[in-house]
C-alpha positions as CSV (number, residue, x, y, z in Angstrom):
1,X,-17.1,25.9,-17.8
2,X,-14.3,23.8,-16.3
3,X,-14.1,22.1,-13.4
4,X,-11.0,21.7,-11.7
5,X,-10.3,19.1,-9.0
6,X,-8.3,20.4,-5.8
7,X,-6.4,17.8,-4.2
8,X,-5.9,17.9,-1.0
9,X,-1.9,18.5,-0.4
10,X,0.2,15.6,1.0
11,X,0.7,15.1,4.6
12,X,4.1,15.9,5.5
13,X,6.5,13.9,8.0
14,X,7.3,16.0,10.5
15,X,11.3,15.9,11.2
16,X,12.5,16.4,14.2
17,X,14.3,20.0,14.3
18,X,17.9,20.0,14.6
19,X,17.9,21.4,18.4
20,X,15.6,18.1,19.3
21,X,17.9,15.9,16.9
22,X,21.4,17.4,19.1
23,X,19.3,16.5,22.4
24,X,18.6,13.2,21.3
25,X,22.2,12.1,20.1
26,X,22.8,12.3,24.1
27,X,21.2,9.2,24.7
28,X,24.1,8.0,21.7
29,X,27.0,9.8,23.8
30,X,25.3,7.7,27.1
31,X,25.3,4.7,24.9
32,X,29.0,4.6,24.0
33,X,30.0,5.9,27.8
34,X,28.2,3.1,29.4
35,X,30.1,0.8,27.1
36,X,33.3,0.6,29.2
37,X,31.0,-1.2,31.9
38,X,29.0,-3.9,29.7
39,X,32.3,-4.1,27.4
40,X,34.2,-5.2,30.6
41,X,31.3,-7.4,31.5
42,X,31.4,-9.0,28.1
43,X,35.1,-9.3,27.8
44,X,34.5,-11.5,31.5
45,X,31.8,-13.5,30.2
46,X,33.8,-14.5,26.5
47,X,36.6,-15.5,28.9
48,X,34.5,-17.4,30.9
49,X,33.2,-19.0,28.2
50,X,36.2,-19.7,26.3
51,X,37.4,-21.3,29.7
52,X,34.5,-23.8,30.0
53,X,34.9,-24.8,26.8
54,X,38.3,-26.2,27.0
55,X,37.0,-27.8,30.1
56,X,35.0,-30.3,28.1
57,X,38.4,-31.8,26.9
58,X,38.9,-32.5,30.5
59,X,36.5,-35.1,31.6
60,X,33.2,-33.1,30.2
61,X,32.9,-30.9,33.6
62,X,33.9,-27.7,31.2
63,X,29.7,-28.8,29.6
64,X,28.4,-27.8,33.3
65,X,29.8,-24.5,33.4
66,X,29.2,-23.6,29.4
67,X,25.3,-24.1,29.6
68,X,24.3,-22.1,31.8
69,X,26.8,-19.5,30.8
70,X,25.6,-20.0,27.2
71,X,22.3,-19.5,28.7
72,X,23.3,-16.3,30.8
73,X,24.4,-14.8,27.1
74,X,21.2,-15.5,25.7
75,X,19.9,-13.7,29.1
76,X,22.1,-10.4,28.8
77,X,21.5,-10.5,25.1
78,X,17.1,-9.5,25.5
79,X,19.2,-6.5,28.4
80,X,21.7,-5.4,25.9
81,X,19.1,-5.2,22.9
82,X,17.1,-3.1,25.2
83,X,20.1,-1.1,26.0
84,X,21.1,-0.3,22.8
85,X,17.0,0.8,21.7
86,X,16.7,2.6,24.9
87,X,19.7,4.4,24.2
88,X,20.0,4.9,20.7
89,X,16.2,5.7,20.0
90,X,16.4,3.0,17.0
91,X,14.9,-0.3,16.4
92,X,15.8,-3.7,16.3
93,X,14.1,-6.6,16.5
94,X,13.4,-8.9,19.0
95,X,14.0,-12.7,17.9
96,X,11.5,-14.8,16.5
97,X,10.6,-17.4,19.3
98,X,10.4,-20.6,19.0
99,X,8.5,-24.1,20.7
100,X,11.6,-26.2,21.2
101,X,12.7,-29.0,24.1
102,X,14.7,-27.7,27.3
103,X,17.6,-29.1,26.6
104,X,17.9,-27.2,23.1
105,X,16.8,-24.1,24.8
106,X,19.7,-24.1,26.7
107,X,22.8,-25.2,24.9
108,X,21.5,-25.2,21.2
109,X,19.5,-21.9,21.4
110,X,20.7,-20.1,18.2
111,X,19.6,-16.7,20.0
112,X,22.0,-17.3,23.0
113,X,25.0,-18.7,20.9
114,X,24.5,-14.7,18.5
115,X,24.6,-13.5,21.8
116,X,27.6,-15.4,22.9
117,X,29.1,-13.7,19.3
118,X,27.5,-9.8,20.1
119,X,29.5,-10.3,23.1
120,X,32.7,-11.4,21.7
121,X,32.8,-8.2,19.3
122,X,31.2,-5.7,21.8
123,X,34.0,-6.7,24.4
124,X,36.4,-5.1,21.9
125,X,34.6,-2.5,19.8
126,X,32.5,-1.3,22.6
127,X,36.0,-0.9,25.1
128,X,37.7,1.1,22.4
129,X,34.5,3.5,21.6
130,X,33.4,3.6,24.9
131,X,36.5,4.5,26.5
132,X,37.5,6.9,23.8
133,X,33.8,8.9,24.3
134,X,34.3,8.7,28.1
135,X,37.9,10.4,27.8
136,X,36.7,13.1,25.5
137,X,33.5,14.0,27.1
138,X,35.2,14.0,30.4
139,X,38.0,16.3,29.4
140,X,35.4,18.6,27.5
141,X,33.4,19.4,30.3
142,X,36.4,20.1,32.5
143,X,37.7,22.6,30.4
144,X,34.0,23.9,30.1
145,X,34.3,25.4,33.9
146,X,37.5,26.9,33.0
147,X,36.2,30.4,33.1
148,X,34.5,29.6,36.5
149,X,38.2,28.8,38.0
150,X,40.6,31.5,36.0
151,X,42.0,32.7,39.3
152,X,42.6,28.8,40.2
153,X,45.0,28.0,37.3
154,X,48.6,27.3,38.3
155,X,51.5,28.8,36.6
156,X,52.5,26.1,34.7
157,X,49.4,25.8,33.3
158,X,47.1,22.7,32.8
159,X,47.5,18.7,31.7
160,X,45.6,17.8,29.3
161,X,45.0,14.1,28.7
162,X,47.9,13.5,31.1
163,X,51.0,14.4,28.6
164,X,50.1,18.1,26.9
165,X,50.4,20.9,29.1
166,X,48.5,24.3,28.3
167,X,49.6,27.7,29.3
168,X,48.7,31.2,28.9
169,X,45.4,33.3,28.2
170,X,45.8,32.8,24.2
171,X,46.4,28.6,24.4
172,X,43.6,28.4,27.4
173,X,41.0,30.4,25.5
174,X,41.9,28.4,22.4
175,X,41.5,24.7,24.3
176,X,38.2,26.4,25.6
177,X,36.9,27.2,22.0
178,X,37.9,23.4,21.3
179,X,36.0,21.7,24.3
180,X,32.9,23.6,23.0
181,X,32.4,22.6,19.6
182,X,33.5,19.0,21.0
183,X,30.6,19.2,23.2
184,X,28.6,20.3,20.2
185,X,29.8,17.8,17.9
186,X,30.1,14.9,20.4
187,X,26.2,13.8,20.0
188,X,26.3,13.7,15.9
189,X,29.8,11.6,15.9
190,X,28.0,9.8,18.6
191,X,25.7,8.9,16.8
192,X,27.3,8.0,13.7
193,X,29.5,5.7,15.8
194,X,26.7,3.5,17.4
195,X,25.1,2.8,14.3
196,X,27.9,0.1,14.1
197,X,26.3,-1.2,17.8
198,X,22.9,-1.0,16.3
199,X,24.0,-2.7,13.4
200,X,25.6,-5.9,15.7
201,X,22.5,-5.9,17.2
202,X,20.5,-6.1,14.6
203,X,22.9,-8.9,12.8
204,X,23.2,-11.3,16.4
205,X,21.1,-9.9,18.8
206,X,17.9,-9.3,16.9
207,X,15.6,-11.5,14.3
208,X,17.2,-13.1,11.1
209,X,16.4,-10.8,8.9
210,X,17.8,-12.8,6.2
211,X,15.2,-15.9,7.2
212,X,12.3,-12.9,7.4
213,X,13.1,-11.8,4.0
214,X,12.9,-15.5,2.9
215,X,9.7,-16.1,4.8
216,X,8.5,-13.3,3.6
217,X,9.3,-14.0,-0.3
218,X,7.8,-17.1,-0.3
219,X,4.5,-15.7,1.7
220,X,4.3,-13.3,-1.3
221,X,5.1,-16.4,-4.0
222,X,2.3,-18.3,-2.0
223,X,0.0,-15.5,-2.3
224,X,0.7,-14.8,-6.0
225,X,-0.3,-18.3,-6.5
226,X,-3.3,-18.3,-4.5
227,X,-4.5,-15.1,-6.0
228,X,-4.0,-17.0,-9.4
229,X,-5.6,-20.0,-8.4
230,X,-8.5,-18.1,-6.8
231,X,-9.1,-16.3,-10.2
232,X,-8.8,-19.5,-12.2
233,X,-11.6,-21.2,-9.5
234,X,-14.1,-18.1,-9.4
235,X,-13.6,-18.0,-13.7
236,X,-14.2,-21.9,-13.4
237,X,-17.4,-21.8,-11.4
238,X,-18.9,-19.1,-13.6
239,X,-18.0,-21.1,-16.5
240,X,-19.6,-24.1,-14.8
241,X,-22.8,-21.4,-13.7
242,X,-23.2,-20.5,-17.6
243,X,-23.0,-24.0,-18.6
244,X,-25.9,-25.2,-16.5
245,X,-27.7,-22.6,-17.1
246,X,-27.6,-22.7,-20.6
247,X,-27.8,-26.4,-20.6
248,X,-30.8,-26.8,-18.5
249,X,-33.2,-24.1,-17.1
250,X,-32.6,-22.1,-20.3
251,X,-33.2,-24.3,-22.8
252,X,-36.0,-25.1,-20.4
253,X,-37.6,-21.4,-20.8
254,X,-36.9,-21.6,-24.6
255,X,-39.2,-24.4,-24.8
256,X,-41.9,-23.0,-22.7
257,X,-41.9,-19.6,-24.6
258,X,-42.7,-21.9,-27.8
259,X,-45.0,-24.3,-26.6
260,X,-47.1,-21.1,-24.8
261,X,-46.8,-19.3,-28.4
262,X,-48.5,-22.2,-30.3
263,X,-51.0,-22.8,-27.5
264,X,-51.9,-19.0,-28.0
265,X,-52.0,-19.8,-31.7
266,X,-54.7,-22.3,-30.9
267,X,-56.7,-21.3,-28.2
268,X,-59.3,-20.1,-30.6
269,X,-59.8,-22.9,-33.0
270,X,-58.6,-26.1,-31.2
271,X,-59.0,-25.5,-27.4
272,X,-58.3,-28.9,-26.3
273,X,-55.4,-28.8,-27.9
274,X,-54.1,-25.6,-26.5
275,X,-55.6,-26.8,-23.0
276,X,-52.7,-29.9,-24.1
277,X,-50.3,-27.4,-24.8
278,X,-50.7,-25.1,-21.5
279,X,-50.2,-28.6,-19.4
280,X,-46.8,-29.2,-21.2
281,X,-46.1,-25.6,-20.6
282,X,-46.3,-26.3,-16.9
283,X,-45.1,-29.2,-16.6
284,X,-42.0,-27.9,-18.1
285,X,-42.3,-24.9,-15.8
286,X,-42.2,-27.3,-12.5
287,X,-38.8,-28.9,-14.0
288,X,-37.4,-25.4,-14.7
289,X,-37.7,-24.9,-11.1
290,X,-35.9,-27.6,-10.2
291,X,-33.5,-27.1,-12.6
292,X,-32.8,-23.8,-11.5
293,X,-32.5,-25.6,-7.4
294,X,-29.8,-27.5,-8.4
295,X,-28.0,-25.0,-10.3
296,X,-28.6,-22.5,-6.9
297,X,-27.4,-25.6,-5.0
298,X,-24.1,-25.2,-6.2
299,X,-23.3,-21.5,-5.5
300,X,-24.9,-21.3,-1.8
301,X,-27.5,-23.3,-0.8
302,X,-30.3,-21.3,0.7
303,X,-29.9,-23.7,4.1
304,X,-26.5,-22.9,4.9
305,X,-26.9,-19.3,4.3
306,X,-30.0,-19.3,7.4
307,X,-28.9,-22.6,9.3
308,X,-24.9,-23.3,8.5
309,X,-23.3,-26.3,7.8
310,X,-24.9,-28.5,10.8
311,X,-27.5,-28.4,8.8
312,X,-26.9,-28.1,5.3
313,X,-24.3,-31.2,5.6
314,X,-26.6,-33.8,6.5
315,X,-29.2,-32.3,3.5
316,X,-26.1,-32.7,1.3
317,X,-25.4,-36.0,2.2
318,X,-28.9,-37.2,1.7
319,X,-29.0,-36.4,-1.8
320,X,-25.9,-38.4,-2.4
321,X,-26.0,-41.6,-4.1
322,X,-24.3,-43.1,-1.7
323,X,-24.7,-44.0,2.0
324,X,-23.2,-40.6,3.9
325,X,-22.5,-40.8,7.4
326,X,-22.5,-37.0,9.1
327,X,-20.5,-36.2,11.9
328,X,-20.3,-31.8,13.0
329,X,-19.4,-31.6,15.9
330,X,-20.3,-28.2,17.4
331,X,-18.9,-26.3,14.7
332,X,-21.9,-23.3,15.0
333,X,-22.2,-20.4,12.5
334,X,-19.1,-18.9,11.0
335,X,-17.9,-16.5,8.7
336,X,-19.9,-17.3,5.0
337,X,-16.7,-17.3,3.5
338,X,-15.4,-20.5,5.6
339,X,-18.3,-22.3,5.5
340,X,-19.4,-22.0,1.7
341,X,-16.1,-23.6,0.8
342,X,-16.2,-26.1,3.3
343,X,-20.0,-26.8,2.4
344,X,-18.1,-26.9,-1.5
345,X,-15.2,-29.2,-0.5
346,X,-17.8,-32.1,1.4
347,X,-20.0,-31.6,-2.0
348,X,-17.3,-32.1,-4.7
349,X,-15.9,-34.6,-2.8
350,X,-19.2,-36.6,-2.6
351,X,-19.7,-35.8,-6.2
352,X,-16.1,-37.6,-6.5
353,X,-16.9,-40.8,-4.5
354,X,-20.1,-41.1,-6.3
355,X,-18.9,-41.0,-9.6
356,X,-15.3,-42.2,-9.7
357,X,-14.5,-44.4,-6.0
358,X,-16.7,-47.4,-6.3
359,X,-17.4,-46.7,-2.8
360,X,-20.7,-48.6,-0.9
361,X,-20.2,-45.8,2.1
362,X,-18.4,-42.4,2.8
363,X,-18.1,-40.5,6.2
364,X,-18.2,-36.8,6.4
365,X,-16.2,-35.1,10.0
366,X,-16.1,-31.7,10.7
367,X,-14.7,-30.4,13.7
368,X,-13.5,-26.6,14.8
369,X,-10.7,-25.2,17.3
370,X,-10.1,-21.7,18.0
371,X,-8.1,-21.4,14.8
372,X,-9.3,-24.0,12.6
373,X,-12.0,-25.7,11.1
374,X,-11.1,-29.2,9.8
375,X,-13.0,-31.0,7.0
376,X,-12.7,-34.9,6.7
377,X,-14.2,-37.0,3.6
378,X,-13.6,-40.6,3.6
379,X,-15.0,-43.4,1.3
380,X,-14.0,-47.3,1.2
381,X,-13.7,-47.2,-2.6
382,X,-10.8,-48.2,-4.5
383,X,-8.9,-45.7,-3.8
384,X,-6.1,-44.0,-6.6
385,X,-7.0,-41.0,-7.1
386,X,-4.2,-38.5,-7.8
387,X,-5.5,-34.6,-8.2
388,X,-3.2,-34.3,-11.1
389,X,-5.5,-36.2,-13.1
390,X,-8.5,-33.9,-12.4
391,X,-12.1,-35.9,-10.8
392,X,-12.3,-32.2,-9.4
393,X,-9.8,-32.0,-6.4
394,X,-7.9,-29.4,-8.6
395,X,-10.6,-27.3,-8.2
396,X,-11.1,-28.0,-4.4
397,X,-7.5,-27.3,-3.9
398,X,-7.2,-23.8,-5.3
399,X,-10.7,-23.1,-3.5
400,X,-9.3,-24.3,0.0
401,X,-5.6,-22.5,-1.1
402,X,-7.3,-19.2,-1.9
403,X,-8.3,-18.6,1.4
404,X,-5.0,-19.5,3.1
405,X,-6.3,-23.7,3.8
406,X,-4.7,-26.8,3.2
407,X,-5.9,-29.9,1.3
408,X,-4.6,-33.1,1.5
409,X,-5.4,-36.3,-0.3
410,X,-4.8,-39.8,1.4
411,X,-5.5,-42.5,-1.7
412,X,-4.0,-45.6,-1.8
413,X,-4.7,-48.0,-4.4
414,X,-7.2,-50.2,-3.0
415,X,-7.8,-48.6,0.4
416,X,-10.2,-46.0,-0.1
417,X,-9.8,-42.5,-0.3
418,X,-9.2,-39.7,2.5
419,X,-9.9,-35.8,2.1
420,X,-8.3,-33.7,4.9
421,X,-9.5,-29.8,4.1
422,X,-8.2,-27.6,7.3
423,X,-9.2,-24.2,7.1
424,X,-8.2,-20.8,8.6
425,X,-11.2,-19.3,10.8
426,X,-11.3,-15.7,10.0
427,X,-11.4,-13.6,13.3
428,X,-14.3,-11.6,14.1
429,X,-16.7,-12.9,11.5
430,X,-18.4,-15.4,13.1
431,X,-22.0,-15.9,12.7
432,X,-22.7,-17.3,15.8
C-alpha cells in the first residue's frame, strides 16, 4: 500500500481586481493635478535659492538667506515624500538619519541639498505633467455633461482647448465617445506617468539605496565570515573536548578497569594485595573526577550556569596562577549565550597572561549598558602579543565575532597587555 503525501496548496497573493486597480490610479491623476501647485512652489524656491547663492559673492549675506532655505528644502522634502506615497499608494523610503552637529544639519545635510535637486527637476517635470493632466481631465469632464446641456449648445458649436471648434450631432457625439475612454484611460497613463515622480523620490528624496545595498553586502560578507569563524571555533573546542578527554579522564578509566581486573584476579589467593590494588583503583577514581572538573570547566562551569558571571569570575580568577583582581559591576543574569563567552574570553585570556605575559598581576572589569556588556582583561606583563601569532586570541576573536561582538587587543611591547571584548546583549533573554 502506498502512501501519498498531500501538500497543502500554496497561498496565493491576492491582486487587486482591475475595478479596485482603476479606482486606485485616481489618487495617480490627483498626484499629477496637484503638481501645478508644488511645481510652482518648487520653481519659487530653486529661484530663491539660486538667488542666495550668488549673494555669497557679494559680501557673504547671500549664506544668511541660503541656510535656512537649504533647510526649508530638506523641510518640504519629508511633505513631498509623503505626498507622493499618499498619493501614489507606493513606497519610498524615508532617509537614514543621522547624529551630526547643528551647523551640518543645516547647510551640509545631504538629505536637504537631494531635496534642493527633487525640487529643481519637479519644478519642470512636475509643471509639464501636471498641467497637461489638469487640461485633459478638465476638458473630459466638461464634455462628460454634454448630454445634460444638448439644448444649451450654440450654433457654432463648441471650443475645445481654446482653438478647435466642434459642431453638429455626428462631431459632438464623437468628442463625447473620446472624453470617455479619456476618463477611462486617464488613471492607467496616470499611473505610468508618476512612476517617474516616484522614481525621483526614491533617487533624492528617499534613503540611498545604493549605500543600503553596500551596507547591506558587507552585513552579509561579515556574517559569512562569522558563520565560518563560528564553525571553525565550535569544531575547535570539540577537538580540544576530545583531546582532554582522551588525554586525561580516559586514559584515567582505562587504567582503573585494569587495575580492578587484576585485583579481581587476586582477591582469592593474595588479598592484601588486591586490598593494594582496590586503593590504587580509588585513588585513581578521585583524580578521574577531577580530571573530568576541569575538562567540564571549560564548556560551562556548573557556577555560572546557577549564579552567572558575578560569581563564577572571581572563582575563575582564584584558580589563576596569577594575582586577579575582579571587578563586575552590576552586570546580573543574562542570556547563557552572552555570558558563557564572556566567562570564555576572561578564561583564555588569564590562561594567556599566565602562560605567555610575564605578568605579576592582571585585572578583570566587566560592566553592562542597555546594549552592551563590555569585557576588560589587563595584565602588566611584557606586552607583544599580536593574535596573528596564535597564544589563543584567534580563537577568542571568532568566539566574540560569532555572536556579532568586537575584540580588541591593546599590546605594546613592554607595557602590558589590554583585552577589550564588547558584546551585543540579546533582547529578551535575560536571566535576571
Amino acid at each position: 500500500m502506498t502512501t501519498q503525501t498531500m501538500n497543502p496548496p500554496l497561498e496565493r497573493l491576492e491582486r487587486p481586481s482591475l475595478g479596485r486597480r482603476w479606482l486606485a490610479g485616481w489618487g495617480s491623476v490627483l498626484l499629477l493635478v496637484t503638481s501645478v501647485l508644488t511645481s510652482f512652489g518648487a520653481f519659487v524656491l530653486t529661484i530663491a535659492i539660486v538667488s542666495a547663492a550668488v549673494l555669497i559673492t557679494v559680501g557673504g549675506l547671500g549664506l544668511l538667506l541660503l541656510i535656512p532655505l537649504v533647510w526649508l528644502a530638506g523641510v518640504l522634502g519629508h511633505g513631498e515624500r509623503h505626498r507622493i506615497v499618499a498619493l501614489s499608494g507606493r513606497r519610498v523610503h524615508p532617509p537614514a538619519r543621522r547624529d551630526q552637529p547643528l551647523w551640518r544639519r543645516l547647510l551640509l545635510d545631504e538629505h536637504s541639498w537631494r531635496s534642493v535637486a527633487y525640487f529643481v527637476l519637479h519644478s519642470m517635470w512636475g509643471a509639464v505633467t501636471g498641467w497637461i493632466a489638469l487640461t485633459a481631465l478638465a476638458q473630459a469632464l466638461l464634455l462628460l455633461l454634454l448630454p445634460a446641456f444638448a439644448g444649451g449648445i450654440p450654433d457654432e458649436g463648441i471650443s475645445l482647448f481654446g482653438f478647435l471648434t466642434v459642431d453638429g450631432i455626428v462631431a459632438l457625439s464623437v468628442v463625447w465617445v473620446i472624453a470617455v475612454v479619456t476618463v477611462l484611460l486617464l488613471p492607467p497613463v496616470a499611473h505610468l506617468v508618476t512612476s517617474v515622480d516616484v522614481m525621483l523620490a526614491r533617487w533624492l528624496l528617499g534613503r540611498d539605496e545604493g549605500k543600503v545595498l553596500e551596507h547591506l553586502t558587507a552585513r552579509v560578507d561579515t556574517l559569512t565570515d562569522s558563520r565560518r569563524e563560528a564553525v571553525d571555533s565550535v569544531e575547535t573546542e570539540r577537538r580540544r573536548i576530545e583531546r582532554d578527554l582522551h588525554d586525561g579522564p580516559q586514559q584515567r578509566l582505562v587504567s582503573i578497569a585494569m587495575t580492578l581486573g587484576m585485583a579481581q584476579q587476586a582477591i582469592h589467593e593474595d588479598p592484601q594485595t588486591a586490598a593494594g590494588l582496590v586503593d590504587e583503583a580509588h585513588r585513581s577514581a578521585k583524580e578521574a573526577i577531577v580530571e573530568m572538573r576541569h575538562v567540564a570547566r571549560g564548556i560551562v562551569p556548573p557556577i555560572l550556569a546557577d549564579r552567572g558571571l558575578e560569581a563564577a569570575l572571581p572563582a575563575l580568577a582564584a584558580r589563576s596562577a596569577v594575582p586577579v583582581s575582579v571587578d563586575v559591576r552590576d552586570v546580573g543574569r543574562l542570556d547563557p549565550t552572552t555570558e558563557a563567552i564572556a566567562y570564555f574570553v576572561v578564561s583564555e585570556a588569564l590562561t594567556n597572561v599566565a602562560k605567555h605575559s610575564g605578568a605579576g598581576r592582571a585585572h578583570v572589569g566587566v560592566t553592562r549598558d542597555e546594549q552592551h556588556l563590555t569585557t576588560i582583561v589587563t595584565d602588566d606583563g611584557r606586552g607583544d602579543a599580536d593574535p596573528a601569532r596564535g597564544t589563543g586570541l584567534t580563537g577568542l576573536r571568532q568566539r566574540v565575532s560569532a555572536v556579532d561582538g568586537a575584540l580588541q587587543v591593546d599590546s605594546p611591547p613592554g607595557g602590558g597587555t589590554r583585552l577589550t571584548a564588547t558584546l551585543p546583549l540579546r533582547t529578551g533573554r535575560s536571566l535576571s
